[in-house]
N, CA, C and O atoms as a MOPAC input file, in Angstrom:
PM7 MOZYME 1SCF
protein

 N      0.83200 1    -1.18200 1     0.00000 1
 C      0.00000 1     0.00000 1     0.00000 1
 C      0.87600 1     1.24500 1     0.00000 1
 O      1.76000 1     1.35000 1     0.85100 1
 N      0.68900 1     2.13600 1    -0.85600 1
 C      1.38400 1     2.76500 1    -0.83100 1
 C      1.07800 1     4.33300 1     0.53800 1
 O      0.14500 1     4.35800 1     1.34100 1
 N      1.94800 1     5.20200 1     0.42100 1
 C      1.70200 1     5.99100 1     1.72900 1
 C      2.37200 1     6.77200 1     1.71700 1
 O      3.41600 1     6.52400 1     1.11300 1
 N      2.22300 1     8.41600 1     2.44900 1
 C      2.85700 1     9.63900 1     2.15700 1
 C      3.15000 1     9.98300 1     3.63400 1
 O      2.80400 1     9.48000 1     4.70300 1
 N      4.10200 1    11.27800 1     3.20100 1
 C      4.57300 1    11.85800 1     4.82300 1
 C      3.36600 1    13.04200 1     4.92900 1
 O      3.27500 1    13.78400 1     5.90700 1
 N      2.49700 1    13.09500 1     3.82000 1
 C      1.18900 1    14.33600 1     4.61400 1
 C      0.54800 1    14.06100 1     5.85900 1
 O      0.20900 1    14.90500 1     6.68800 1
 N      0.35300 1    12.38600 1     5.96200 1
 C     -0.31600 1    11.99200 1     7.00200 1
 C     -0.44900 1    12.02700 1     8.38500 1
 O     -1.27800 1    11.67200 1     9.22300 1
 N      1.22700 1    12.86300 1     8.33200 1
 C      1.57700 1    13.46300 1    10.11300 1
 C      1.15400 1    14.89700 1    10.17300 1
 O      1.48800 1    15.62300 1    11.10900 1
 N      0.38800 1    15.31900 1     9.12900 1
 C      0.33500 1    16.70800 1     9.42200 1
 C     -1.37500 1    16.93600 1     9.70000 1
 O     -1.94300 1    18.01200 1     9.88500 1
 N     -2.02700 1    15.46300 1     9.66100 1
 C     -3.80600 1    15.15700 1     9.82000 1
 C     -3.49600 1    16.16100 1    11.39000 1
 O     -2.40300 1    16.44100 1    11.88200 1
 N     -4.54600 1    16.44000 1    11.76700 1
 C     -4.62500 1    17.23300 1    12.99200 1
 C     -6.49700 1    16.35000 1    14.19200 1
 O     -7.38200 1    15.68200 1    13.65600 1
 N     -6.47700 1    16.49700 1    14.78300 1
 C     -7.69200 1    16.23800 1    15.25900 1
 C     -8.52900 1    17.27400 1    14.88700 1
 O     -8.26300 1    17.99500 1    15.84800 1
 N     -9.32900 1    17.91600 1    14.25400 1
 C     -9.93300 1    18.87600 1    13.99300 1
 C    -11.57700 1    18.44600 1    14.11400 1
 O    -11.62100 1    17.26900 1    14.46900 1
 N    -12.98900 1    19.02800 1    13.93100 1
 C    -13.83100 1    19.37600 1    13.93100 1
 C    -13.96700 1    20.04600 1    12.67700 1
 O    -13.08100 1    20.67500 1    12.09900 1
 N    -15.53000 1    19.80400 1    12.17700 1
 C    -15.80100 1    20.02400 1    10.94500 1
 C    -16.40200 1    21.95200 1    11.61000 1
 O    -16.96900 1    22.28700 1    12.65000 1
 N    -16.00200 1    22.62300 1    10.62500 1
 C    -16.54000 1    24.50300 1    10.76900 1
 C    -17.89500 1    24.44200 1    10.54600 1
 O    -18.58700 1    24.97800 1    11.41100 1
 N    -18.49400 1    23.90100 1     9.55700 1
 C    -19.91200 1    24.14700 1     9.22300 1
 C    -20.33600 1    22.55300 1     8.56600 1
 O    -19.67600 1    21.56300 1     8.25000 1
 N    -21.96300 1    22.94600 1     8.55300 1
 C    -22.42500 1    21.75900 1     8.14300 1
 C    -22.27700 1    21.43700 1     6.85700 1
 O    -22.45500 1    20.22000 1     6.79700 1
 N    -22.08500 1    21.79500 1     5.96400 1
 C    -22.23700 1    22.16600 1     4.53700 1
 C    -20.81400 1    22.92200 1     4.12300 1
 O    -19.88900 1    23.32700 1     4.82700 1
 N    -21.06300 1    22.94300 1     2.46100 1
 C    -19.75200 1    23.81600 1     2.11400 1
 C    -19.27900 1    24.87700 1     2.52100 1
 O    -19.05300 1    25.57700 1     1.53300 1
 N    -19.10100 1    25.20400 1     3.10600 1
 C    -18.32500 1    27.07200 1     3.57000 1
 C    -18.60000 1    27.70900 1     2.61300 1
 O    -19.60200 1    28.38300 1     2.85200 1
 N    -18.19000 1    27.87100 1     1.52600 1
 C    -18.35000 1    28.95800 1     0.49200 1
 C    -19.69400 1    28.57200 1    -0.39300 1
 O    -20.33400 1    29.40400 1    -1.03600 1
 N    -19.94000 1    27.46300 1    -0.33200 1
 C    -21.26100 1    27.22500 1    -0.66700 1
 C    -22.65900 1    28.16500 1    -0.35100 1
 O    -23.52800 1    28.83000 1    -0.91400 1
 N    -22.02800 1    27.53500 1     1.45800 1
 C    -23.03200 1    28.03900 1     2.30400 1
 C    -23.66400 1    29.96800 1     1.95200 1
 O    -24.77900 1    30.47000 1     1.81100 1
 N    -22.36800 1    30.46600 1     1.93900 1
 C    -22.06700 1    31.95500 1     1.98300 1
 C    -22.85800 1    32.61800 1     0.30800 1
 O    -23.36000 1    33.73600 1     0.19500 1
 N    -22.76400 1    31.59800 1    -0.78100 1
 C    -23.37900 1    31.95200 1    -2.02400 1
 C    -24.20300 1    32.25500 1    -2.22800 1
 O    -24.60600 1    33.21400 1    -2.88500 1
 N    -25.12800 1    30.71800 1    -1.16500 1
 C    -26.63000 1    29.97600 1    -1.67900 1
 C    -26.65900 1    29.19000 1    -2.88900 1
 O    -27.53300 1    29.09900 1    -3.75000 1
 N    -25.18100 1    28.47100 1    -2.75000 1
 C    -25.56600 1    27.60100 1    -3.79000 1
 C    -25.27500 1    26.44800 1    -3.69500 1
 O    -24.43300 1    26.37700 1    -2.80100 1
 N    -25.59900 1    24.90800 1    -4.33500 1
 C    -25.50600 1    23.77900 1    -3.76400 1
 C    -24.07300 1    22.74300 1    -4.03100 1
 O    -23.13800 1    22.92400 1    -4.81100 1
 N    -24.25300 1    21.92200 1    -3.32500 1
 C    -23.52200 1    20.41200 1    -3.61000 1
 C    -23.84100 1    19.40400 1    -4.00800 1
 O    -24.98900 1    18.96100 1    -4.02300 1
 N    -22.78300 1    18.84200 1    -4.42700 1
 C    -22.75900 1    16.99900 1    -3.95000 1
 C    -22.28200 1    16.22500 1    -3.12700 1
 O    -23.08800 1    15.35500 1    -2.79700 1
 N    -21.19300 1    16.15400 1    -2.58800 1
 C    -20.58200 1    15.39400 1    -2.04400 1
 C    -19.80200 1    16.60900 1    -0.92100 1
 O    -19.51900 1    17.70500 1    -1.40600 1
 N    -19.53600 1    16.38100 1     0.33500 1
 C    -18.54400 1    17.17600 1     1.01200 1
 C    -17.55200 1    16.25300 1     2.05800 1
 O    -17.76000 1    15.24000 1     2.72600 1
 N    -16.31900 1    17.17000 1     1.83700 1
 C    -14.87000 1    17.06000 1     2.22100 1
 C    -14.65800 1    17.69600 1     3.27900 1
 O    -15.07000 1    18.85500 1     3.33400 1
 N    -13.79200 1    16.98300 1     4.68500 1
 C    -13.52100 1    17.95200 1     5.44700 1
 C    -11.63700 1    18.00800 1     5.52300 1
 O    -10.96300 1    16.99900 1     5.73000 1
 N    -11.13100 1    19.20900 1     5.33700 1
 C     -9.65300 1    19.28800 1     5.40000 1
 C     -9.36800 1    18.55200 1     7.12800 1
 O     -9.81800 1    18.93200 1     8.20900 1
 N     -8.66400 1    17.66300 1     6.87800 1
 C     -7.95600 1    17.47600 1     8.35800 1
 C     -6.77600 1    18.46500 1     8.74700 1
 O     -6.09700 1    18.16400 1     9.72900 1
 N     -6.56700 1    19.30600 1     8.23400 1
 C     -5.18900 1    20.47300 1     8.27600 1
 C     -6.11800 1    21.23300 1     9.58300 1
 O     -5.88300 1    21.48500 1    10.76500 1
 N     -7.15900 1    21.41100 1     8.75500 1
 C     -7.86200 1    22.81800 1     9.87700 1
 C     -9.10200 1    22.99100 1     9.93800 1
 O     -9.58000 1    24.00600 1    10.44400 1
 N    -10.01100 1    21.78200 1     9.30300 1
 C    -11.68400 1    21.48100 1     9.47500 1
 C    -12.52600 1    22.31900 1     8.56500 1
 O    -13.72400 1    22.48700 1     8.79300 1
 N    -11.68700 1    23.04300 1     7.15300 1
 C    -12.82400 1    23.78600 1     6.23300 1
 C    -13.28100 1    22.41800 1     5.69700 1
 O    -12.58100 1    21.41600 1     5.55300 1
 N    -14.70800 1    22.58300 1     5.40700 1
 C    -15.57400 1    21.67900 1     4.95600 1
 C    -15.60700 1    22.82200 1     3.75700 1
 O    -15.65400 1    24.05200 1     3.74800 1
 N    -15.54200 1    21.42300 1     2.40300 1
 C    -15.69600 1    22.03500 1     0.88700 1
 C    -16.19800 1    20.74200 1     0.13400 1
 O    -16.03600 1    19.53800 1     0.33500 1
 N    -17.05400 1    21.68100 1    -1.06900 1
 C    -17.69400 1    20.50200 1    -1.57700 1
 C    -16.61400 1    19.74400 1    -2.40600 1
 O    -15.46800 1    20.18500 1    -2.49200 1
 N    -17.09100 1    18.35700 1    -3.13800 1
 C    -15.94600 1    17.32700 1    -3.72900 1
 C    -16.18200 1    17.74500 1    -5.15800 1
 O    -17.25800 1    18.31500 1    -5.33900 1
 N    -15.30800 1    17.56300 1    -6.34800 1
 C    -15.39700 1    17.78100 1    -7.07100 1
 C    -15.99900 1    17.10000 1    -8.31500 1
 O    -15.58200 1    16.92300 1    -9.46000 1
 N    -17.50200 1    16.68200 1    -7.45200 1
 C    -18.25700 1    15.93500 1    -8.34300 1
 C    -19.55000 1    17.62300 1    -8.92200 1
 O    -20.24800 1    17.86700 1    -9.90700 1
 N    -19.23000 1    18.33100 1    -7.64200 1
 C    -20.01600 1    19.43600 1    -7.24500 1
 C    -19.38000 1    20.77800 1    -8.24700 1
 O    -18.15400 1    20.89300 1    -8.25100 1
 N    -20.22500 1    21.80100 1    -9.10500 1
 C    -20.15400 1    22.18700 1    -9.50700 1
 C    -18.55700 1    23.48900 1    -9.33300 1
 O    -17.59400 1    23.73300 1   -10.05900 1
 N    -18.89200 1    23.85800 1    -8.38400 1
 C    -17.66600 1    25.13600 1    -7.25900 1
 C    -16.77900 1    24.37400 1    -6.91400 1
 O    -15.71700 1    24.98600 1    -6.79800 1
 N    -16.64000 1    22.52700 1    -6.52300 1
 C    -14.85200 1    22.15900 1    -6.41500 1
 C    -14.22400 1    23.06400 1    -5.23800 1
 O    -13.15400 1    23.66700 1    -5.30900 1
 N    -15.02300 1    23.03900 1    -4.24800 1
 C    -14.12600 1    24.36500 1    -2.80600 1
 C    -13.09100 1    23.36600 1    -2.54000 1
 O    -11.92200 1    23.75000 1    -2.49500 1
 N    -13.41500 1    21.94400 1    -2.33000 1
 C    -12.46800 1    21.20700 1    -1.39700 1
 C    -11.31000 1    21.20500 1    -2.27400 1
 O    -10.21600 1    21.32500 1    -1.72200 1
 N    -11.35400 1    21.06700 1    -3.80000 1
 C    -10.18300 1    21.51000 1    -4.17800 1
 C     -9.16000 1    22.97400 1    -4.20600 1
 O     -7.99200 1    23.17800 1    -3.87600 1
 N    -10.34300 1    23.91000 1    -4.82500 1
 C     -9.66900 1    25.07200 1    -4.11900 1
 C     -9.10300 1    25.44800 1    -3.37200 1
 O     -8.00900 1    25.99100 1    -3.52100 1
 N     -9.96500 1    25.18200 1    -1.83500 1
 C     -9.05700 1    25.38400 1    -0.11100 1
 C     -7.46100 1    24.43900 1    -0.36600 1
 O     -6.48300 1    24.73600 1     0.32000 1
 N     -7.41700 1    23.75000 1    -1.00900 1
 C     -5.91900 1    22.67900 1    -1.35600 1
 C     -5.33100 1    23.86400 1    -2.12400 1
 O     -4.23200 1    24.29100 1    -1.76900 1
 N     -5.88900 1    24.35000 1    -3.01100 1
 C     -4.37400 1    24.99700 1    -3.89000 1
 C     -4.33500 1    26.22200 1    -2.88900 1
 O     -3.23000 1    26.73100 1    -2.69800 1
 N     -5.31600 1    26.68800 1    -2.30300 1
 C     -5.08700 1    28.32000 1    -1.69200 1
 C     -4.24400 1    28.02700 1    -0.47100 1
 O     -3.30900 1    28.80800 1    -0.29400 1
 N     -4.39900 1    27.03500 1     0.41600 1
 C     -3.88300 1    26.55400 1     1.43900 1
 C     -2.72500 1    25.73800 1     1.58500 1
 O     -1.92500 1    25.97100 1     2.49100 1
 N     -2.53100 1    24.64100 1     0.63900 1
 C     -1.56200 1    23.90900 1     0.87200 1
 C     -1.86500 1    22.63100 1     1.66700 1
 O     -1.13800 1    21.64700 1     1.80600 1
 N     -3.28900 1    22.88700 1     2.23800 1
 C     -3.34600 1    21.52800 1     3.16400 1
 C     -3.71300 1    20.59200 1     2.11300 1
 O     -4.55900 1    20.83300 1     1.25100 1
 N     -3.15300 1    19.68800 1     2.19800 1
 C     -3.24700 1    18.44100 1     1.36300 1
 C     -4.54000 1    17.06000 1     1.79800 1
 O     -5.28100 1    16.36000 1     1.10700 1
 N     -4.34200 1    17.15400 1     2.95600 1
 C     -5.41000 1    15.95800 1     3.62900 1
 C     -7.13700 1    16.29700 1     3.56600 1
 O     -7.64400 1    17.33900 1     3.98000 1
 N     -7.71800 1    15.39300 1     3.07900 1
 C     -8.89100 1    15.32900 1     3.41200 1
 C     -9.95600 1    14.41900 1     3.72000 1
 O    -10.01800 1    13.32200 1     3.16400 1
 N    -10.82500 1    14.81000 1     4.59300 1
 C    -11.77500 1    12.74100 1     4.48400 1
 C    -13.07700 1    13.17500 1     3.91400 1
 O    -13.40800 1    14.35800 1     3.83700 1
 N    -13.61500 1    12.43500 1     3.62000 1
 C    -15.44500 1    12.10800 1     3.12200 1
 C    -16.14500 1    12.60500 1     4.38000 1
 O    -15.90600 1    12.15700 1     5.50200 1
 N    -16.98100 1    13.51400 1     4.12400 1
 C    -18.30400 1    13.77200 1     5.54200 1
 C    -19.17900 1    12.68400 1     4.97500 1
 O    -19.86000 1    12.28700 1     5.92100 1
 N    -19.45200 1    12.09000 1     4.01500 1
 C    -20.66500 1    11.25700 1     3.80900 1
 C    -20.63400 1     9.96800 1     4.45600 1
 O    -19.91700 1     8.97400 1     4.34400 1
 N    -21.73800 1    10.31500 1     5.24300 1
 C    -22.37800 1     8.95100 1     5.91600 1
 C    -21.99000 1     7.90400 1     5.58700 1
 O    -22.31900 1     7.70600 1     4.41700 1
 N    -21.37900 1     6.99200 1     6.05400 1
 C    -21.31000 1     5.82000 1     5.96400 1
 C    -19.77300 1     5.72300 1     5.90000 1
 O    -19.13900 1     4.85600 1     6.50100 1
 N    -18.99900 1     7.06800 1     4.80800 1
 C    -17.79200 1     6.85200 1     4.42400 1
 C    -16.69500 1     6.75600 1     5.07600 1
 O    -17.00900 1     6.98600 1     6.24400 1
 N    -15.76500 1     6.58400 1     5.03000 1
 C    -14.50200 1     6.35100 1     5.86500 1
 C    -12.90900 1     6.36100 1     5.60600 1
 O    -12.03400 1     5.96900 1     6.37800 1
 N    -12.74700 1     6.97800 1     4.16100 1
 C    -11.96400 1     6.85500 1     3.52000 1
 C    -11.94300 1     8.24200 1     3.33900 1
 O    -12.93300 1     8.96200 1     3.46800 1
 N    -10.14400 1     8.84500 1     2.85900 1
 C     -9.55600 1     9.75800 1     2.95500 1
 C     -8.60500 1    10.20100 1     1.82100 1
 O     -8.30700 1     9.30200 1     1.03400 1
 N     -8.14400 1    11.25500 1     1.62400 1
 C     -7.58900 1    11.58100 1     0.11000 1
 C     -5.79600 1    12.59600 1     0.19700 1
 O     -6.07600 1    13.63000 1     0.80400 1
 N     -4.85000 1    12.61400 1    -0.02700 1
 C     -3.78000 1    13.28200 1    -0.15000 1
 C     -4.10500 1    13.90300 1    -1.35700 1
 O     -4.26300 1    13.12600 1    -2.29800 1
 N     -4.24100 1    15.04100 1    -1.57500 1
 C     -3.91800 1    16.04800 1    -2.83900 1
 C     -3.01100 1    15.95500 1    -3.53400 1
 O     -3.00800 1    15.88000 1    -4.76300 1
 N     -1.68000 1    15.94800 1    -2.42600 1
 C     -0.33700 1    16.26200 1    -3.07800 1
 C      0.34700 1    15.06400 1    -3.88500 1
 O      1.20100 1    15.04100 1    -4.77200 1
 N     -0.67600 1    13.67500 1    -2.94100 1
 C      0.15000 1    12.69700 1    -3.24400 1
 C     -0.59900 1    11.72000 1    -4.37700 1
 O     -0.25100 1    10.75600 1    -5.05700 1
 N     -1.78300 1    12.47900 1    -4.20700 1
 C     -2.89500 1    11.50400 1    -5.04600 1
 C     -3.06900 1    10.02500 1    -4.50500 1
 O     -2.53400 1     9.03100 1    -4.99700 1
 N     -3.65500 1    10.04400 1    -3.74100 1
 C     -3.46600 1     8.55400 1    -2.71800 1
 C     -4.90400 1     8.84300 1    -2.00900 1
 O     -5.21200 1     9.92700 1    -1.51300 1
 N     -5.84200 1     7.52700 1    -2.05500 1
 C     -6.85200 1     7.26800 1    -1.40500 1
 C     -6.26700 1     6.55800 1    -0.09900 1
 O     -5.31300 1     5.78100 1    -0.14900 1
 N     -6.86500 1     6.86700 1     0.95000 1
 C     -7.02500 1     5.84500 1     2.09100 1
 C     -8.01400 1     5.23100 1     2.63700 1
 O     -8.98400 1     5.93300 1     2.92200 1
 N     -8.08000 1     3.69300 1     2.96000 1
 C     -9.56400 1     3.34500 1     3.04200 1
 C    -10.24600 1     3.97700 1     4.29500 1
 O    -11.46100 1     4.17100 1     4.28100 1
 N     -9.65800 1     4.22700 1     5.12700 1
 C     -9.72200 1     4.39000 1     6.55200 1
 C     -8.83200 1     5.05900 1     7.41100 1
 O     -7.91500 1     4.61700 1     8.10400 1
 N     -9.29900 1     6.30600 1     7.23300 1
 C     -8.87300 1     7.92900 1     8.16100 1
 C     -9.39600 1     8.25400 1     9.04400 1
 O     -9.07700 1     9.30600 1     9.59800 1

């Protein structure tokens, strides 16, 4: 399996809002949402029209993120392009 050094930089964090952040702030919708483990912005996935969770990655640099969707449990490196089943 392969594996990156982003993974020491996951933080314990808390999700900021229920929904996309910049979504929220528009009024406009999603599909899928991401929460950064760097620092807890929640952004939508880029199945979703606006792509925040990618954005907050290039504006930020934080690379880590997991699935808010129910059920999910699996996690993503930006930098490294690497799924994890379980974050």
């Amino acid at each position: 399996m392969q594996s990156c050094e982003h993974v020491k930089q996951i933080q314990n964090v808390t999700p900021n809002t229920k929904g996309c952040e910049e979504c929220l702030q528009m009024g406009d919708r999603w599909v899928h949402l991401r929460v950064c483990l760097i620092c807890g912005h929640v952004g939508c996935c880029d199945s979703s029209k606006n792509k925040h969770a990618t954005k907050h990655y290039h504006a930020t640099g934080h690379p880590m993120v997991k699935s808010l969707e129910p059920g999910e449990v699996w996690g993503y490196c930006y930098a490294d392009d690497i799924f994890y089943e379980e974050i």
